[in-house]
Structures are given as C-alpha cells and as structure tokens.
SELUM-82764 format. One record per atom (N, C-alpha, C): x, y, z; residue number from 1; atom name. Coordinates in steps of 0.2 Angstrom, whole numbers, plus 5000, padded with zeros to 4 digits. Layout:
+------+-------+------+-------+-------+
: east : north :   up : lumdo : balum :
+------+-------+------+-------+-------+
:    X :     Y :    Z :   NUM :    CA :
...
+------+-------+------+-------+-------+
END
This chain:
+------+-------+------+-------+-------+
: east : north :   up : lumdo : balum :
+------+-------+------+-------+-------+
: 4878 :  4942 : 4983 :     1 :     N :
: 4884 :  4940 : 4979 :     1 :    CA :
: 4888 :  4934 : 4982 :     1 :     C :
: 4887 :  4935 : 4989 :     2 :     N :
: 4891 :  4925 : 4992 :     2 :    CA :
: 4890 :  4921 : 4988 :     2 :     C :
: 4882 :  4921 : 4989 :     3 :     N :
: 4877 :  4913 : 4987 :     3 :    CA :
: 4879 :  4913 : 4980 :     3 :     C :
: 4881 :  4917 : 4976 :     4 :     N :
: 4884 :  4917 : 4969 :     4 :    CA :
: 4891 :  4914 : 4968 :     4 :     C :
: 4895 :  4916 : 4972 :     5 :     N :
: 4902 :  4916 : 4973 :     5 :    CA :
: 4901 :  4908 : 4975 :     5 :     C :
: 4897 :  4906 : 4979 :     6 :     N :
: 4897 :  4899 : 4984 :     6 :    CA :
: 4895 :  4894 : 4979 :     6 :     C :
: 4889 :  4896 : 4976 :     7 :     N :
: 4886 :  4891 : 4970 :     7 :    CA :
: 4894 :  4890 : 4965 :     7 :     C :
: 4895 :  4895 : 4962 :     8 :     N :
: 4900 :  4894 : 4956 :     8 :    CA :
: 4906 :  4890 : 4960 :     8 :     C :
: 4909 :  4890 : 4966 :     9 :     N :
: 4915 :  4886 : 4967 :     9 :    CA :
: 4911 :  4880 : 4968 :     9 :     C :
: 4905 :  4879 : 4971 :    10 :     N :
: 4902 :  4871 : 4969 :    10 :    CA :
: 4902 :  4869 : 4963 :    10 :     C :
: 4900 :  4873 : 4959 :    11 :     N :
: 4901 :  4870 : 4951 :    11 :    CA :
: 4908 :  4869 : 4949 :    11 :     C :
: 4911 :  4873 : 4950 :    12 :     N :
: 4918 :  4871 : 4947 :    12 :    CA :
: 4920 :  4866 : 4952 :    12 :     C :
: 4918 :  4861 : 4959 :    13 :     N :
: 4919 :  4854 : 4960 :    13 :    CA :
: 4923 :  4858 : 4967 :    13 :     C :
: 4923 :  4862 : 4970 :    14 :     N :
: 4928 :  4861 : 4975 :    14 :    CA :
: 4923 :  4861 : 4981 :    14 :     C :
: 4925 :  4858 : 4988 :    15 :     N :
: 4923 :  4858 : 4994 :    15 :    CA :
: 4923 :  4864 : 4997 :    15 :     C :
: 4918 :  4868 : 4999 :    16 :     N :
: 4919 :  4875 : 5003 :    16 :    CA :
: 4918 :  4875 : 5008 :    16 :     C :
: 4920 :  4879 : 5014 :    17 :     N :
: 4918 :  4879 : 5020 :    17 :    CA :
: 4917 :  4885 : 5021 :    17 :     C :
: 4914 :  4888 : 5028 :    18 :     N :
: 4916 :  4893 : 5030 :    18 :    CA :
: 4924 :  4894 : 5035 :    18 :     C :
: 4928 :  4898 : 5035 :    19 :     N :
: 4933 :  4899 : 5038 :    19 :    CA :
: 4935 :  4904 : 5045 :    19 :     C :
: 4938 :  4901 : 5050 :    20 :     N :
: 4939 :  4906 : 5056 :    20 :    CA :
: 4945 :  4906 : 5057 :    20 :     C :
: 4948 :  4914 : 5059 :    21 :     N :
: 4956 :  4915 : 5061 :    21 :    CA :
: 4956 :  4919 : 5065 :    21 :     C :
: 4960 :  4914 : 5072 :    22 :     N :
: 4962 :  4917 : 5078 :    22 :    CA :
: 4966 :  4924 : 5078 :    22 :     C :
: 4966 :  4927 : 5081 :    23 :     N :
: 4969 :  4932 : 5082 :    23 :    CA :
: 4969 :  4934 : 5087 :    23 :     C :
: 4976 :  4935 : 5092 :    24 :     N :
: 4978 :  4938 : 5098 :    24 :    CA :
: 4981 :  4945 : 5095 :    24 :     C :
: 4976 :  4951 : 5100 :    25 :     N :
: 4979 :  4959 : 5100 :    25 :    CA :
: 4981 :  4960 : 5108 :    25 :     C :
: 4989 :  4957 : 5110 :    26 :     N :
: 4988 :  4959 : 5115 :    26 :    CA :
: 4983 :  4953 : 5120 :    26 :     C :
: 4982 :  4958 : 5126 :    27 :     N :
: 4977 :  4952 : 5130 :    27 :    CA :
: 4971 :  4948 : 5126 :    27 :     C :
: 4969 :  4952 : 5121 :    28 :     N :
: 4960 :  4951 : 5117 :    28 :    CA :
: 4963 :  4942 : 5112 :    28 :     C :
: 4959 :  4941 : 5112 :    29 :     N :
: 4955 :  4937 : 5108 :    29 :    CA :
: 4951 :  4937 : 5105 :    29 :     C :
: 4953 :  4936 : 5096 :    30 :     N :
: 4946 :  4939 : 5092 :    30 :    CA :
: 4946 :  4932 : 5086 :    30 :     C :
: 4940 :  4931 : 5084 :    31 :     N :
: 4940 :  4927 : 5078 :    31 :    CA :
: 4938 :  4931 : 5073 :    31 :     C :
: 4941 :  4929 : 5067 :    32 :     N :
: 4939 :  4933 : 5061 :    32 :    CA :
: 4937 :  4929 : 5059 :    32 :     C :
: 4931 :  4931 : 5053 :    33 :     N :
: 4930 :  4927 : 5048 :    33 :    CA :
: 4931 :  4925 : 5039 :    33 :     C :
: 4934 :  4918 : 5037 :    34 :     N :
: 4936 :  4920 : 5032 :    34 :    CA :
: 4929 :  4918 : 5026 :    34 :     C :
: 4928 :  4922 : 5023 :    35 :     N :
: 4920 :  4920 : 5018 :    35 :    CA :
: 4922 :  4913 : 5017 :    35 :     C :
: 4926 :  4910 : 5014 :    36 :     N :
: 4924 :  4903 : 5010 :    36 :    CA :
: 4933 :  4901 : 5010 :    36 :     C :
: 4933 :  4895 : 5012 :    37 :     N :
: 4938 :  4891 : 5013 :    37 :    CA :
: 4938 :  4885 : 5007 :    37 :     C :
: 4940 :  4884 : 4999 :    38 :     N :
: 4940 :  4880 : 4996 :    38 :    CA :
: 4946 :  4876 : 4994 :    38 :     C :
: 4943 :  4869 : 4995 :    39 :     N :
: 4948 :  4862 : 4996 :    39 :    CA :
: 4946 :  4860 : 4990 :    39 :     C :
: 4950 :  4858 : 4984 :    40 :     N :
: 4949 :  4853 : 4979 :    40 :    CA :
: 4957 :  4847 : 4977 :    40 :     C :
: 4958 :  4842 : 4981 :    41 :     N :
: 4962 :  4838 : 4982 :    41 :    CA :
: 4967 :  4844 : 4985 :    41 :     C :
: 4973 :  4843 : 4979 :    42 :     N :
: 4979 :  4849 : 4985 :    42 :    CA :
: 4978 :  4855 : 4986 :    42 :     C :
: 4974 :  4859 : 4981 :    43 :     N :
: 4973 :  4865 : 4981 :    43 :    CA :
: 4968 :  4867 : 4985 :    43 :     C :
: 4971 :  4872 : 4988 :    44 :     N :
: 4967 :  4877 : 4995 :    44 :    CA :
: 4968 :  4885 : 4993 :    44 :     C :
: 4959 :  4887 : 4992 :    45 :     N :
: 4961 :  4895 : 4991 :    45 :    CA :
: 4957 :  4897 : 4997 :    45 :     C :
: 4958 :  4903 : 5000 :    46 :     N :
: 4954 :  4907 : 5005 :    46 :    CA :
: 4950 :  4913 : 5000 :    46 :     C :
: 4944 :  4916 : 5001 :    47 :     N :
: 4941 :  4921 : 4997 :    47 :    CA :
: 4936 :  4923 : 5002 :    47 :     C :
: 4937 :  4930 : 5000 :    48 :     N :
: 4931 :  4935 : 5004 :    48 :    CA :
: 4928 :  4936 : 4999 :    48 :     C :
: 4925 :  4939 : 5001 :    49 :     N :
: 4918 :  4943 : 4995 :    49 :    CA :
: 4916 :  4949 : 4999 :    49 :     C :
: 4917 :  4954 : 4993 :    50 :     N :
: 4916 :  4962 : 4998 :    50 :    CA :
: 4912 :  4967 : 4991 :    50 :     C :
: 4908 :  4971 : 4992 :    51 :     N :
: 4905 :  4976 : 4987 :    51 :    CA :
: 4910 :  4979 : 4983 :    51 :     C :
: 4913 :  4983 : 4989 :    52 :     N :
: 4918 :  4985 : 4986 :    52 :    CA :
: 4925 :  4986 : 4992 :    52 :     C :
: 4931 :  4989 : 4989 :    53 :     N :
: 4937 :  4990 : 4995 :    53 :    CA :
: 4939 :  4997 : 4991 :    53 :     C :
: 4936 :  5000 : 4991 :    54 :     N :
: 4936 :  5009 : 4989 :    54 :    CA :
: 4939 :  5012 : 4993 :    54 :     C :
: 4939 :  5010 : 5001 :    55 :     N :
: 4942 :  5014 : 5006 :    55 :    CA :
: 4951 :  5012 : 5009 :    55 :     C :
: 4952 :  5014 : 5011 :    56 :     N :
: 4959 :  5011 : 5016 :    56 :    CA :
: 4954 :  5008 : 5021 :    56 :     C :
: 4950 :  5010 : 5024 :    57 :     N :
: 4948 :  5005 : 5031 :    57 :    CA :
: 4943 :  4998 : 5027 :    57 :     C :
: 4939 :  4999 : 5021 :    58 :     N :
: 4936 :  4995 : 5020 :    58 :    CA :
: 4941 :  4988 : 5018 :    58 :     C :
: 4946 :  4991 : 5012 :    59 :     N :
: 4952 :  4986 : 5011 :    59 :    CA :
: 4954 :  4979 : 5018 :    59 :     C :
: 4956 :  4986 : 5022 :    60 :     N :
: 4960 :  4981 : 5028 :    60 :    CA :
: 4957 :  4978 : 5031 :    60 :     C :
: 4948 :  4978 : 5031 :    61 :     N :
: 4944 :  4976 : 5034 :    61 :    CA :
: 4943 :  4969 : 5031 :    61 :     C :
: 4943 :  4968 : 5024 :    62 :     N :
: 4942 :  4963 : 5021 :    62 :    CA :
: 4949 :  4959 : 5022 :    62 :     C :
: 4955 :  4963 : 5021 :    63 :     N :
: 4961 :  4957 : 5021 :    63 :    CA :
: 4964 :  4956 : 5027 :    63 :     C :
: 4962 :  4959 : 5032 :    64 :     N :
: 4963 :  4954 : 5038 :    64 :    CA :
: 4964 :  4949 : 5038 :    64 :     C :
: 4959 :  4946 : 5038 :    65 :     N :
: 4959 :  4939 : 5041 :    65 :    CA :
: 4962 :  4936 : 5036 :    65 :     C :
: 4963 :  4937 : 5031 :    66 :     N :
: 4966 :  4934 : 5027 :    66 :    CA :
: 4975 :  4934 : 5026 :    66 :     C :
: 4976 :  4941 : 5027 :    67 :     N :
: 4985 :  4944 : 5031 :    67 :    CA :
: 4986 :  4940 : 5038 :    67 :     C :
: 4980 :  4936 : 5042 :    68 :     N :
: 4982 :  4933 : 5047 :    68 :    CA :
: 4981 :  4923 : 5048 :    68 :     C :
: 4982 :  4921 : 5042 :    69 :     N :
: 4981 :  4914 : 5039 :    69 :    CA :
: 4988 :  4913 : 5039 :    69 :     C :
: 4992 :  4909 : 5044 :    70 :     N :
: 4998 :  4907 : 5044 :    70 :    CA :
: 5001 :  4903 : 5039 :    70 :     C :
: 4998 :  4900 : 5032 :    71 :     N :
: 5001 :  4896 : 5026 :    71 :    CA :
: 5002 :  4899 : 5022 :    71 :     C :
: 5001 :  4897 : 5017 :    72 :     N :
: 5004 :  4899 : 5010 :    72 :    CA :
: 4997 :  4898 : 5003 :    72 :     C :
: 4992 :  4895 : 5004 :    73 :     N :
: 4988 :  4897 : 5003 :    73 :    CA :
: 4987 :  4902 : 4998 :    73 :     C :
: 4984 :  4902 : 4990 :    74 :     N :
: 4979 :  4908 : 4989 :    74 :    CA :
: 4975 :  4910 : 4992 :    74 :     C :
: 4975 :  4917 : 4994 :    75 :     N :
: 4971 :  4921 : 4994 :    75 :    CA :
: 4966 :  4928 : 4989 :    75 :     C :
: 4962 :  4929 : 4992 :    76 :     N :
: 4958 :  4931 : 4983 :    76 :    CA :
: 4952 :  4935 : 4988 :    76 :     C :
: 4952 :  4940 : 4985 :    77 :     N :
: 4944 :  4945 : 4987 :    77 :    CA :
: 4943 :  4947 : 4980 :    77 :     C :
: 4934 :  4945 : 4980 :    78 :     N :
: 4931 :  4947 : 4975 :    78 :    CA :
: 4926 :  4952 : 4976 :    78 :     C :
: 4927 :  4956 : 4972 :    79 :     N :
: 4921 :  4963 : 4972 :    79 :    CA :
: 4917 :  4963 : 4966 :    79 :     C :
: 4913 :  4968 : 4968 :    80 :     N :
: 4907 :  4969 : 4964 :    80 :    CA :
: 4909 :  4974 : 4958 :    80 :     C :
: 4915 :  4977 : 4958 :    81 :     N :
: 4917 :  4980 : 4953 :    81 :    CA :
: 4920 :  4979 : 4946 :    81 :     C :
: 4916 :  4983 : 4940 :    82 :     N :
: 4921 :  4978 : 4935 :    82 :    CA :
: 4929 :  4980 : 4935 :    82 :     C :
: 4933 :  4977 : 4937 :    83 :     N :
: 4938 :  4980 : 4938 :    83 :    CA :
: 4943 :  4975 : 4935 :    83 :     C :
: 4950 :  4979 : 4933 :    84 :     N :
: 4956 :  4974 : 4930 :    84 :    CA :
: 4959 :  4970 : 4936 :    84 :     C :
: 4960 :  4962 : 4935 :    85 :     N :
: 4964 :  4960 : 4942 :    85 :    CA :
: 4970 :  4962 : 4946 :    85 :     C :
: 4971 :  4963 : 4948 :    86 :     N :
: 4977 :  4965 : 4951 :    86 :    CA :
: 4981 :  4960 : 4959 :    86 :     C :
: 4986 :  4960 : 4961 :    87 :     N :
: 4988 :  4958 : 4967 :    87 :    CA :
: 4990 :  4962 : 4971 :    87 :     C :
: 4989 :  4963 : 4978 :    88 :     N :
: 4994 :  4967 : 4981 :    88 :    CA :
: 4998 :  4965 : 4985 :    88 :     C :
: 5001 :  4971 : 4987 :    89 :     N :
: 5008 :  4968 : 4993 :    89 :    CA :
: 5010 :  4964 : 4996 :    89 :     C :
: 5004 :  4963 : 5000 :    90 :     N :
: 5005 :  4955 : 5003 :    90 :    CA :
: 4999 :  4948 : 4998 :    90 :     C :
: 4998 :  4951 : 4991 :    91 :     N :
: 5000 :  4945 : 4988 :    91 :    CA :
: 4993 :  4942 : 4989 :    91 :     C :
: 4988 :  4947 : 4989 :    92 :     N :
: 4982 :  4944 : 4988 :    92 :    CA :
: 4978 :  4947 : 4983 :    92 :     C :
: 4975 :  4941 : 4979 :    93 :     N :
: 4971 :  4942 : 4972 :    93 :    CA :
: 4968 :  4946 : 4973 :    93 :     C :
: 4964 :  4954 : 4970 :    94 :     N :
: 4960 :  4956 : 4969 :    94 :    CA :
: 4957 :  4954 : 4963 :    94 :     C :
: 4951 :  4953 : 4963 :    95 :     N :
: 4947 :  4952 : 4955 :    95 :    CA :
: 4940 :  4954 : 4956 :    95 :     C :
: 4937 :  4957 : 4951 :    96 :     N :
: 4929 :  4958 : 4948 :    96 :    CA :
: 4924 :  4950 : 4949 :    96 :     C :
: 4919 :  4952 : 4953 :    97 :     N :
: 4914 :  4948 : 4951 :    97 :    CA :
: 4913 :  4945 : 4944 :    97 :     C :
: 4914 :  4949 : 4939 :    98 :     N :
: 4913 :  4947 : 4932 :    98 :    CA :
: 4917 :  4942 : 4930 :    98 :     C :
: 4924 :  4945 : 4931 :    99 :     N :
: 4930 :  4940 : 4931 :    99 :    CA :
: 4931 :  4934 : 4930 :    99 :     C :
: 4928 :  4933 : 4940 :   100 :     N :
: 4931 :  4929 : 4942 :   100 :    CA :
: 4923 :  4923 : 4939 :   100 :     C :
: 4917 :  4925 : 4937 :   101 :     N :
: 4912 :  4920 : 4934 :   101 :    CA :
: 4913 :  4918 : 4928 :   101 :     C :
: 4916 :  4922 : 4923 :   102 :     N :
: 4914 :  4922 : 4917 :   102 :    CA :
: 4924 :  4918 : 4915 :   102 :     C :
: 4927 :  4917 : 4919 :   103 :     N :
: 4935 :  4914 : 4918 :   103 :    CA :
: 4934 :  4909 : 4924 :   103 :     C :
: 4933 :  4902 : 4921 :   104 :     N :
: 4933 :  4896 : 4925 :   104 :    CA :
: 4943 :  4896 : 4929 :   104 :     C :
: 4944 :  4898 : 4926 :   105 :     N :
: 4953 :  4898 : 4928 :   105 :    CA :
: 4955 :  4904 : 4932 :   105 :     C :
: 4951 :  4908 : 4934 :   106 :     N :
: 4951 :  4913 : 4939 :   106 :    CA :
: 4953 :  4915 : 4945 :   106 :     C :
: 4954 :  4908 : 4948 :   107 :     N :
: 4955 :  4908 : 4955 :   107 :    CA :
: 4965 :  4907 : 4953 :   107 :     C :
: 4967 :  4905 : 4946 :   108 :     N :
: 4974 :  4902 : 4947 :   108 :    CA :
: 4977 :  4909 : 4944 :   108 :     C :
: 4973 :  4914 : 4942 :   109 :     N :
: 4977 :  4922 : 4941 :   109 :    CA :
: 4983 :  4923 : 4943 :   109 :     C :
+------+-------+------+-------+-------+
END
C-alpha cells in the first residue's frame, strides 16, 4: 500500500521523501519515522500509511511521530479502510485509501 500511496503523490507532482522525528523521553533518544514527507513549492504534507488504526495502541502508534513534528504542516494517515474522512483532536486527517486515490484534492480535505 506505500508504493501505491508513493507512486500517486509522484503523479500528482509533489517531491517525496522519507521523514525522521527526533524525540527525547527523558534520558532516551529515539527517532521516529514519518512514511512520506511531501514538498510541492509551499505546500508540505506529512502522511503515514497504516492498514488499519482499529486499536488505541495502534492509532498512537501511527500518530506519533506526527503529534511530534514542531510545524504547522498537514498531517494525514491513510488506511486501508473504506472509511468516511474524518479529523482528529490534534488535527490530523484521517482518510481511506479509496479516497484519497480516487479524489485528486484529498490531501486538501
């Protein structure tokens, strides 16, 4: 499901990278990783890709690193589920794989 999500942000023209977010717990030091870092002139989204976030633990798991990204930035996790988009709390797009290929305007939800 990435290489799908990676290919379609190539098509629709943006720069992708991978993304990394420091995070200090205390003494530790840990890198997270953010799936895909897209750059197309001003606009910057940050997106995971996850099967699913069914769980409390798997949710947190996926929005971490993105609850730990000091800008302002869109953020967005896409699942495998057909599901209605919604936002949460802290302001990150949830959407359906379907969604987000089949609505070229997806990422601006």
């Amino acid at each position: 499901m990435e290489n799908i999500i990676y290919n379609e942000l190539l098509i629709r023209g943006y720069n992708v990278d991978v993304g990394v977010v420091d995070v200090r717990e205390g003494n530790l030091h840990k890198q997270l990783e953010v799936d895909f870092v897209c750059n197309q002139g001003n606009k910057r989204y940050y997106v995971q890709v996850a099967l699913n976030i069914d769980t409390r633990e798997k949710n947190l798991q996926e929005s971490r690193p993105l609850n730990n990204i000091g800008d302002n930035f869109k953020k967005i996790i896409v699942v495998k589920d057909n599901i209605k988009h919604w936002i949460t709390e802290d302001g990150i797009l949830i959407i359906g794989v379907q969604e987000f290929l089949l609505d070229k305007n997806s990422l601006d939800l």
